[in-house]
NULUMMI-443684 format. One line per field, with one value per atom (N, C-alpha, C, CB): atom name; residue number from 1; z, x, y. Coordinates in steps of 0.05 Angstrom, whole numbers, plus 5000, padded with zeros to 4 digits. Glycine has a CB too. Layout:
<pts>
atom	CA,...
n	NUM,...
up	Z,...
east	X,...
north	Y,...
</pts>
This chain:
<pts>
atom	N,CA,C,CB,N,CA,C,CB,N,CA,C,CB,N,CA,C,CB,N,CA,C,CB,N,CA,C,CB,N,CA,C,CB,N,CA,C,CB,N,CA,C,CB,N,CA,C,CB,N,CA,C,CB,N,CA,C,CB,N,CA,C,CB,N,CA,C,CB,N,CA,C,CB,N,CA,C,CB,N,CA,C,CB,N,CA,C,CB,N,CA,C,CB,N,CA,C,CB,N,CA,C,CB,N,CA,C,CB,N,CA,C,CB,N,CA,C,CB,N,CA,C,CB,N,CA,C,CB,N,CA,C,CB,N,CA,C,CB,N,CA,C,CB,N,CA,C,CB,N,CA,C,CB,N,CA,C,CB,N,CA,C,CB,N,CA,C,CB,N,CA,C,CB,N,CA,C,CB,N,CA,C,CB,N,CA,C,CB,N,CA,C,CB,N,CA,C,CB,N,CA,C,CB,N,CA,C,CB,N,CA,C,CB,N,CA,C,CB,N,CA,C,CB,N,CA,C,CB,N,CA,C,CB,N,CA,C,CB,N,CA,C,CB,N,CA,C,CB,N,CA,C,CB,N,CA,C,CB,N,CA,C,CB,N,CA,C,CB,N,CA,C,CB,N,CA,C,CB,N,CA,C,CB,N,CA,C,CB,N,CA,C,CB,N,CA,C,CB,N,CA,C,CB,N,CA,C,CB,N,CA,C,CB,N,CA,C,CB,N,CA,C,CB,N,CA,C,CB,N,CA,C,CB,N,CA,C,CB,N,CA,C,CB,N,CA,C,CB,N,CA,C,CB,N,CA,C,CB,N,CA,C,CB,N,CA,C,CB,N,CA,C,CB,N,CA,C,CB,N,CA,C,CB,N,CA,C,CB,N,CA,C,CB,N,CA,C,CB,N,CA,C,CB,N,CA,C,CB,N,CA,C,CB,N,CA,C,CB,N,CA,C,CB,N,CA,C,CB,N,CA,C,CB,N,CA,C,CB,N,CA,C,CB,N,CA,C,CB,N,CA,C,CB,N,CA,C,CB,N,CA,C,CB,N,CA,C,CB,N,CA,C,CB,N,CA,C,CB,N,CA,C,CB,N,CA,C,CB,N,CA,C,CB,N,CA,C,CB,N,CA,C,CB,N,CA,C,CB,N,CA,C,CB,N,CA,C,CB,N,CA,C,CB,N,CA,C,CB,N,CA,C,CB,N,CA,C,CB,N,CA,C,CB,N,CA,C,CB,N,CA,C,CB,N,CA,C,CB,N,CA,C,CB,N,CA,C,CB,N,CA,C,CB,N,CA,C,CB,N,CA,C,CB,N,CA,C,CB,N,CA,C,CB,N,CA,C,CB,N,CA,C,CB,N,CA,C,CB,N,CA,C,CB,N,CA,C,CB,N,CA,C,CB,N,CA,C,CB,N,CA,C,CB,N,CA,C,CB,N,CA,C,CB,N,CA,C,CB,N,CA,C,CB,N,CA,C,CB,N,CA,C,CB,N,CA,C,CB,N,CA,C,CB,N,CA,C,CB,N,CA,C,CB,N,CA,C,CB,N,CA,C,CB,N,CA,C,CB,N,CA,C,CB,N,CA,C,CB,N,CA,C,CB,N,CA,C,CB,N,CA,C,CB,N,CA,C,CB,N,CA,C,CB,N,CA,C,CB,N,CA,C,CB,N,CA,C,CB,N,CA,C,CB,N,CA,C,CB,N,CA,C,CB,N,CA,C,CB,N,CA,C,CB,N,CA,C,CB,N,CA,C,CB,N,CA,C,CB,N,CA,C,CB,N,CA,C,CB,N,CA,C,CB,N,CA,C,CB,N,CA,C,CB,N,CA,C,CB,N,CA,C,CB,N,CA,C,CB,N,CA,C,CB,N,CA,C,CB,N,CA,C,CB,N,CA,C,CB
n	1,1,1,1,2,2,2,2,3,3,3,3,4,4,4,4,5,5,5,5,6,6,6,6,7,7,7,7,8,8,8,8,9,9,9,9,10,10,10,10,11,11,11,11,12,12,12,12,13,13,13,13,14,14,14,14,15,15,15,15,16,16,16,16,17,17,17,17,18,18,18,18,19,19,19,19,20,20,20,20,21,21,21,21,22,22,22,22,23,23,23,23,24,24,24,24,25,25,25,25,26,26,26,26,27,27,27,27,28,28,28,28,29,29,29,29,30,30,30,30,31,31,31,31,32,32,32,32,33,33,33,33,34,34,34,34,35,35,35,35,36,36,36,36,37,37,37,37,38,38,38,38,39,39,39,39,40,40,40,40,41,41,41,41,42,42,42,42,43,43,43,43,44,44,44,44,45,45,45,45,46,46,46,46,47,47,47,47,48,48,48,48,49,49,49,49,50,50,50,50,51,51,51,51,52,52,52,52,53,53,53,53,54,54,54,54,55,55,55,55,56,56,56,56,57,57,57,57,58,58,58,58,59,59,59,59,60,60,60,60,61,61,61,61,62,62,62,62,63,63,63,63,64,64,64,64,65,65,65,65,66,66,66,66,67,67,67,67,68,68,68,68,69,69,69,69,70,70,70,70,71,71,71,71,72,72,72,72,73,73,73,73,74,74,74,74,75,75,75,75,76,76,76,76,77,77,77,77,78,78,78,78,79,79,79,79,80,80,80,80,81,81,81,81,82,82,82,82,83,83,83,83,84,84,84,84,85,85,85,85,86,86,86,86,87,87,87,87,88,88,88,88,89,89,89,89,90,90,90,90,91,91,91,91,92,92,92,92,93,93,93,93,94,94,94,94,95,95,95,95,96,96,96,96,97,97,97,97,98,98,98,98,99,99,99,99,100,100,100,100,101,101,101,101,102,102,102,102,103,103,103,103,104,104,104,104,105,105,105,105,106,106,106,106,107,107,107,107,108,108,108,108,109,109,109,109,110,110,110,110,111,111,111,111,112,112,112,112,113,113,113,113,114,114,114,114,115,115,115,115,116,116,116,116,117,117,117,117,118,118,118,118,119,119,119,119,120,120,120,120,121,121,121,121,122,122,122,122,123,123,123,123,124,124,124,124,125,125,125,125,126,126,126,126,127,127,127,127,128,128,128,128,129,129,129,129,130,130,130,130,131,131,131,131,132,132,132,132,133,133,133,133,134,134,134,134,135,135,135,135,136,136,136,136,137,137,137,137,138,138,138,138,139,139,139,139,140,140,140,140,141,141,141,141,142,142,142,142,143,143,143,143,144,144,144,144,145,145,145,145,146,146,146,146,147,147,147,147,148,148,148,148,149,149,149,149,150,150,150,150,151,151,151,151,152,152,152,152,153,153,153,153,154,154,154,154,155,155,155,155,156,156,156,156,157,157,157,157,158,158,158,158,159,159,159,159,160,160,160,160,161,161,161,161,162,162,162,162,163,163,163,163,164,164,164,164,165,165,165,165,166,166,166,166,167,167,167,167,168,168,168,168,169,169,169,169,170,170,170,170
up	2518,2509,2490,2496,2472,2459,2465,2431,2457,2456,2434,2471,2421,2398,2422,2367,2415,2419,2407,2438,2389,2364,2346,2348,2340,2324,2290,2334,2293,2266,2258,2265,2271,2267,2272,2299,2237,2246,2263,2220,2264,2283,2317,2274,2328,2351,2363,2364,2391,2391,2401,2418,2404,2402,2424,2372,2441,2464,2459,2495,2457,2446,2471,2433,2497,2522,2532,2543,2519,2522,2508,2508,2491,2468,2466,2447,2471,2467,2479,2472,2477,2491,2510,2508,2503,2523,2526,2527,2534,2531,2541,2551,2523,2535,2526,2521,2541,2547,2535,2585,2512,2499,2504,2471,2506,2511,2506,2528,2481,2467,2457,2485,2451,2432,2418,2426,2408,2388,2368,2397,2332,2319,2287,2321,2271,2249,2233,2242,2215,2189,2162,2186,2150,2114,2099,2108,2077,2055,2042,2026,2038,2021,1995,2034,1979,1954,1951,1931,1948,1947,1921,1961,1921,1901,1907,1871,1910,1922,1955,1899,1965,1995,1995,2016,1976,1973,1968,1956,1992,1989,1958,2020,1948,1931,1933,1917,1951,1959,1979,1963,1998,2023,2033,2030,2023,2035,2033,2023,2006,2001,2018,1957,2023,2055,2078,2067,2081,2109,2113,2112,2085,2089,2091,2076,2070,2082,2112,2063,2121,2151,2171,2161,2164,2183,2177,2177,2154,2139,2161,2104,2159,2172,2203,2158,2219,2244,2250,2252,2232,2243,2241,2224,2226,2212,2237,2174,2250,2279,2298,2281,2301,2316,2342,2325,2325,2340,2338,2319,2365,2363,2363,2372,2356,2349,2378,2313,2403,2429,2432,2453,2417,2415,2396,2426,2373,2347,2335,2348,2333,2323,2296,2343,2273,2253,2243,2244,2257,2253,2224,2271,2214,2189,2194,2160,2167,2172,2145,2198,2133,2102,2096,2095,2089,2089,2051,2090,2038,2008,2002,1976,1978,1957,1950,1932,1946,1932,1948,1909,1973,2001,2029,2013,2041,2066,2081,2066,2104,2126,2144,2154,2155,2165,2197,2146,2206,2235,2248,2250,2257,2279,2306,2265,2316,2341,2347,2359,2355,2361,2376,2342,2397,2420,2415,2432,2388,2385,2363,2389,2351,2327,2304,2327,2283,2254,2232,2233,2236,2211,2183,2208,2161,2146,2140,2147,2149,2169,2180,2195,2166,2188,2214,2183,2241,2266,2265,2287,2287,2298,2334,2278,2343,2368,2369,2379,2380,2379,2414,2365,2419,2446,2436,2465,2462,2476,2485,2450,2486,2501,2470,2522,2470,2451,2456,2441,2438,2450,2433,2456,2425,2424,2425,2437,2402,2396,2379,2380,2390,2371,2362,2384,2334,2323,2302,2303,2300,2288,2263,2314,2263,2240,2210,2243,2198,2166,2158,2148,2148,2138,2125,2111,2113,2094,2111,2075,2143,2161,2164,2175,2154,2164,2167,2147,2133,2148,2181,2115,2177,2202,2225,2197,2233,2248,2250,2241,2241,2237,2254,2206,2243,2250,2281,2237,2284,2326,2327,2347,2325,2336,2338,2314,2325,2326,2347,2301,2341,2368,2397,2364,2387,2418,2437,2408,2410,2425,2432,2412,2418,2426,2456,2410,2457,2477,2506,2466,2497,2515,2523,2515,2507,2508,2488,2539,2472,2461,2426,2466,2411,2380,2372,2365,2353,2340,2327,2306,2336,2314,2297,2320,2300,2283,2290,2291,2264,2264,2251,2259,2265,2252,2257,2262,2229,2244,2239,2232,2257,2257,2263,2282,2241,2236,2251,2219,2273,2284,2271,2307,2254,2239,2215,2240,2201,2179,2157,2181,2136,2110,2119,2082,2118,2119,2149,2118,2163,2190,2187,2200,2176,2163,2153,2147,2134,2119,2136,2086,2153,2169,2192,2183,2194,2213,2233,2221,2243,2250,2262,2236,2283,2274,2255,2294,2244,2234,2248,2211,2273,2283,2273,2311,2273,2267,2288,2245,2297,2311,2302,2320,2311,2312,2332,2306,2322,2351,2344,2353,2355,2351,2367,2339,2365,2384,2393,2360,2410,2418,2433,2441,2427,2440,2454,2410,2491,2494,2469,2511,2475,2462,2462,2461,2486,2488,2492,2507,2481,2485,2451,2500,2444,2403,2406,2369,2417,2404,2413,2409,2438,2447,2425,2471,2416,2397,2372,2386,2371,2335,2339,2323,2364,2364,2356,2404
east	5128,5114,5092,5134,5094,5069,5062,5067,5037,5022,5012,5004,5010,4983,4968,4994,4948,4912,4891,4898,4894,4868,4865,4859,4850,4853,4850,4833,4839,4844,4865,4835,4885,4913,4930,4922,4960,4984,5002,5003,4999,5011,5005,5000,5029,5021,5009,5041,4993,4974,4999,4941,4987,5008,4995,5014,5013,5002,5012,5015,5006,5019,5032,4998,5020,5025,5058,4999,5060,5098,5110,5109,5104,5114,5114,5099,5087,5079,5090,5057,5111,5123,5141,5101,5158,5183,5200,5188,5213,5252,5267,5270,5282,5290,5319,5273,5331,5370,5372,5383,5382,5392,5422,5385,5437,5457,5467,5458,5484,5490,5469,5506,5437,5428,5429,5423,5433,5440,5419,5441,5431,5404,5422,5384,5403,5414,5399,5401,5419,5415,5414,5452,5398,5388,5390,5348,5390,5387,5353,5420,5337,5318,5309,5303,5303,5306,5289,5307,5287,5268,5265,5270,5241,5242,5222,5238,5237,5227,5212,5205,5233,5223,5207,5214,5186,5169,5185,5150,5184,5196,5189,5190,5215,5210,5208,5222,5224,5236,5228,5269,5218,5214,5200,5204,5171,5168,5192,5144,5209,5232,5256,5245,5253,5273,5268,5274,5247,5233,5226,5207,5220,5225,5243,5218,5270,5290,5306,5307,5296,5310,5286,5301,5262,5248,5262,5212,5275,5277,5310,5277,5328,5350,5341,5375,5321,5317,5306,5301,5294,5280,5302,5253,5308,5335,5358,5356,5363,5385,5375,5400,5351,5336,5338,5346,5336,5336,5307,5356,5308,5287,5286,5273,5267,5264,5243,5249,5257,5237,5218,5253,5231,5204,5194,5204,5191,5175,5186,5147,5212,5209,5224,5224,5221,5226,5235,5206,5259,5261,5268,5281,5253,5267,5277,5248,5307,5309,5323,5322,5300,5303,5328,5279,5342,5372,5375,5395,5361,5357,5326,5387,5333,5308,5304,5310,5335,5330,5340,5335,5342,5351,5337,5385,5338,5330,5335,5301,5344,5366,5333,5411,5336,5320,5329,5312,5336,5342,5330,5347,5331,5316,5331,5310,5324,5333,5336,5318,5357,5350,5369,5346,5364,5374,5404,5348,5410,5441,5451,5445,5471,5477,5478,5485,5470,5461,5481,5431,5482,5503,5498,5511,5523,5508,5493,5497,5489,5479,5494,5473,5489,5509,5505,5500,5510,5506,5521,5517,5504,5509,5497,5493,5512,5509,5493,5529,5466,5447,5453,5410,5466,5468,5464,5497,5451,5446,5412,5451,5407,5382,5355,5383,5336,5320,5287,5324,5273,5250,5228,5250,5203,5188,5167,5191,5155,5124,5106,5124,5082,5064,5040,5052,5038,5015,5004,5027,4970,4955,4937,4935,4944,4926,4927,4910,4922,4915,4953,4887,4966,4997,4999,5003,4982,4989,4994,4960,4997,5007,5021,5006,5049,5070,5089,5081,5084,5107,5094,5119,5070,5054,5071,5011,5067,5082,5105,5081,5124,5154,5160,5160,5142,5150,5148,5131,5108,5113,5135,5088,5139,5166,5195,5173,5198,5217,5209,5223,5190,5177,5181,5138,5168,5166,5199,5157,5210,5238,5262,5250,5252,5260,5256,5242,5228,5216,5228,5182,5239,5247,5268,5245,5286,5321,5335,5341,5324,5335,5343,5316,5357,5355,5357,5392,5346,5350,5381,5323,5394,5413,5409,5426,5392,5378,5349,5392,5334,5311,5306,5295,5283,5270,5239,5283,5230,5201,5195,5174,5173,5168,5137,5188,5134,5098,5091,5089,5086,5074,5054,5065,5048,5027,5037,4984,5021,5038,5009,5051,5006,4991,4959,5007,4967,4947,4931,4963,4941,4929,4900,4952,4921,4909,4888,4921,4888,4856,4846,4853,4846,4827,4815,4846,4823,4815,4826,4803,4857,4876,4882,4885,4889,4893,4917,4895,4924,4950,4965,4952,4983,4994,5034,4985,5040,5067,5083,5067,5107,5118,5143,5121,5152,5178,5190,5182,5213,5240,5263,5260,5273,5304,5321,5306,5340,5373,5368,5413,5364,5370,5402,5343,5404,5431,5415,5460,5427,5423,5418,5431,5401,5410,5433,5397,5443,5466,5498,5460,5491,5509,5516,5497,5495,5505,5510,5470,5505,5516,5544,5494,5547,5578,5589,5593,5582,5598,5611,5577,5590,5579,5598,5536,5606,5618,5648,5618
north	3451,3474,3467,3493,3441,3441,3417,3447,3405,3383,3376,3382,3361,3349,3335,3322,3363,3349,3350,3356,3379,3364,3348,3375,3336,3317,3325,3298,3348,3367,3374,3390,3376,3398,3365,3434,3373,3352,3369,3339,3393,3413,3407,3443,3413,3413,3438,3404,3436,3460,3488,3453,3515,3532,3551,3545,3553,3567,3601,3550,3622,3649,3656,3675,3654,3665,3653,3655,3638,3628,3645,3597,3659,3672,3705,3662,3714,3741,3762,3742,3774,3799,3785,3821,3774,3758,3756,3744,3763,3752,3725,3774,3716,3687,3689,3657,3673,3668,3643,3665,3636,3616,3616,3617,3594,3589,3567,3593,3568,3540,3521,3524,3541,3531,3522,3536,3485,3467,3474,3436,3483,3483,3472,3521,3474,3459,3489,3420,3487,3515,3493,3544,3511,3499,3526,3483,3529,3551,3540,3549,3562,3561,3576,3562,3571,3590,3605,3580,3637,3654,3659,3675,3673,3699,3719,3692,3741,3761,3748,3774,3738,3722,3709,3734,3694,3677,3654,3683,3637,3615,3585,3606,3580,3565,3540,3568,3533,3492,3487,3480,3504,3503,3481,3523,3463,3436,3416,3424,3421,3389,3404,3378,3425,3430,3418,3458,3424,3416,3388,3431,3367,3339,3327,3328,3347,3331,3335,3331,3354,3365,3337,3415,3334,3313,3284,3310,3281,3264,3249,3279,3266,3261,3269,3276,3282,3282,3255,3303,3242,3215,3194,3205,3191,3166,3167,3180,3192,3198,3201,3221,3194,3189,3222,3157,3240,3274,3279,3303,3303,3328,3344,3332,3357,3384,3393,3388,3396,3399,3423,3401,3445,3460,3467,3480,3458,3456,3475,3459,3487,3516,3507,3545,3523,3530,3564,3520,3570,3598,3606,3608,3629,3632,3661,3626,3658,3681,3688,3688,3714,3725,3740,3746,3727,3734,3758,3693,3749,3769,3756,3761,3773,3763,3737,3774,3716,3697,3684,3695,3693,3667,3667,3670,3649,3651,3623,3660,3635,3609,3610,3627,3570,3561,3551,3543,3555,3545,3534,3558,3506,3487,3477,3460,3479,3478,3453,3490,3424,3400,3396,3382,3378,3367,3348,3349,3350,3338,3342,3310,3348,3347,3339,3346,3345,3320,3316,3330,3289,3289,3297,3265,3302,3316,3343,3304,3356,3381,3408,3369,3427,3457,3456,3491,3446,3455,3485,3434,3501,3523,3513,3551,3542,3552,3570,3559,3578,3601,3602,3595,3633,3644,3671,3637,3684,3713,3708,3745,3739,3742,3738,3779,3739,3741,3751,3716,3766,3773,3767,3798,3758,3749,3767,3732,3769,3778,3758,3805,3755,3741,3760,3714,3750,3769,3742,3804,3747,3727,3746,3711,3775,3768,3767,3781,3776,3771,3774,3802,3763,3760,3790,3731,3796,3829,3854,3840,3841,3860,3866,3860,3850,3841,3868,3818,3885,3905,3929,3932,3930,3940,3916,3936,3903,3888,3894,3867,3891,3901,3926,3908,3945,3971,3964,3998,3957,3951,3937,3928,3915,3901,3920,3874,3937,3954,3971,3967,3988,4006,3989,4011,3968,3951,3951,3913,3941,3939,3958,3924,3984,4015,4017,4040,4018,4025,3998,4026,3976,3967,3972,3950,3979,3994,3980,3990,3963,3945,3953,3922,3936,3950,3911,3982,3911,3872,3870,3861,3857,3841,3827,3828,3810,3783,3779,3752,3787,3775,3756,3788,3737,3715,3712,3692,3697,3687,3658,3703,3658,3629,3637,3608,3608,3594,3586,3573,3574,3549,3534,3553,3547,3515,3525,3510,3500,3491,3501,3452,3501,3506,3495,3486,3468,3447,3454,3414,3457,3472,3487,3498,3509,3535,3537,3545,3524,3519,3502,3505,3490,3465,3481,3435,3514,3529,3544,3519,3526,3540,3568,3539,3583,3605,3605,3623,3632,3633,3647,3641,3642,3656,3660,3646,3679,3685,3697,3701,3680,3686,3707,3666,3745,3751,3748,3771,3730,3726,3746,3688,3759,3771,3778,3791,3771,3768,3799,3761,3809,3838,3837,3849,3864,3879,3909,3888,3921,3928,3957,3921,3980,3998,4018,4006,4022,4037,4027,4053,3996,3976,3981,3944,3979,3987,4018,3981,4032,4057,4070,4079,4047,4055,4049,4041,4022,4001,4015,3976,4037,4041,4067,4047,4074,4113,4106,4136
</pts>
């Protein structure tokens, strides 16, 4: 799914059209979970998370096959990081990520975000769906960004049919 080909970006390049309005079937999704420290959701530790998660992916010689970095804002002063890698890490929470999941990309200015939210909710009404779990994901990284980058932000979330939660919920 990605490539490094510019020579500008340490990011690999990011195609949206894999991503943009999609649904995908994970199934025994191998991923590794971290805690990051917020405040008020502005991440605090978050690069010495993310070095040490590259840090033990290199040393075990693991990957991370589709670049993802899911986050997911769990309070104010937390937020779980999920990576997806092709084997288990020692040291490390493994989880299982299974069900269906859907996918929106949006690139513009970050101060959109709760405007965003709401479509992503609309979007997924309108598909029959309600989220269990949301997450997002960056595909580029800071340094990107200022070198010209777009800034695109990925929402992923575990959907459950809609009338599959409201049986649930009666």
């Amino acid at each position: 799914m990605f490539e490094r080909v510019s020579t500008l970006s340490c990011c690999p390049d990011f195609n949206p059209d894999l991503w943009d309005d999609r649904f995908f079937i994970w199934e025994n999704k191998n991923v590794i979970v971290e805690s990051v420290c917020t405040f008020f959701y502005l991440p605090m530790n978050l690069n010495r998370v993310l070095k040490r998660i590259h840090v033990l992916l290199e040393r075990n010689h693991i990957k991370n096959p589709d670049n993802l970095y899911l986050r997911e804002y769990v309070s104010f002063w937390r937020m779980n990081i999920y990576v997806p890698v092709d084997n288990s890490v020692p040291c490390m929470e493994n989880r299982s990520m299974c069900g269906r999941f859907y996918g929106k990309v949006f690139r513009e200015d970050i101060q959109h975000k709760v405007k965003w939210l709401e479509y992503f909710r609309n979007r997924l009404k309108e598909e029959g769906y309600i989220s269990k779990q949301l997450y997002r994901w960056y595909p580029k990284c800071t340094k990107c960004i200022r070198k010209g980058e777009i800034n695109y932000v990925v929402y992923l979330a575990q959907v459950l049919p809609a009338d599959m939660y409201h049986s649930i919920g009666s």
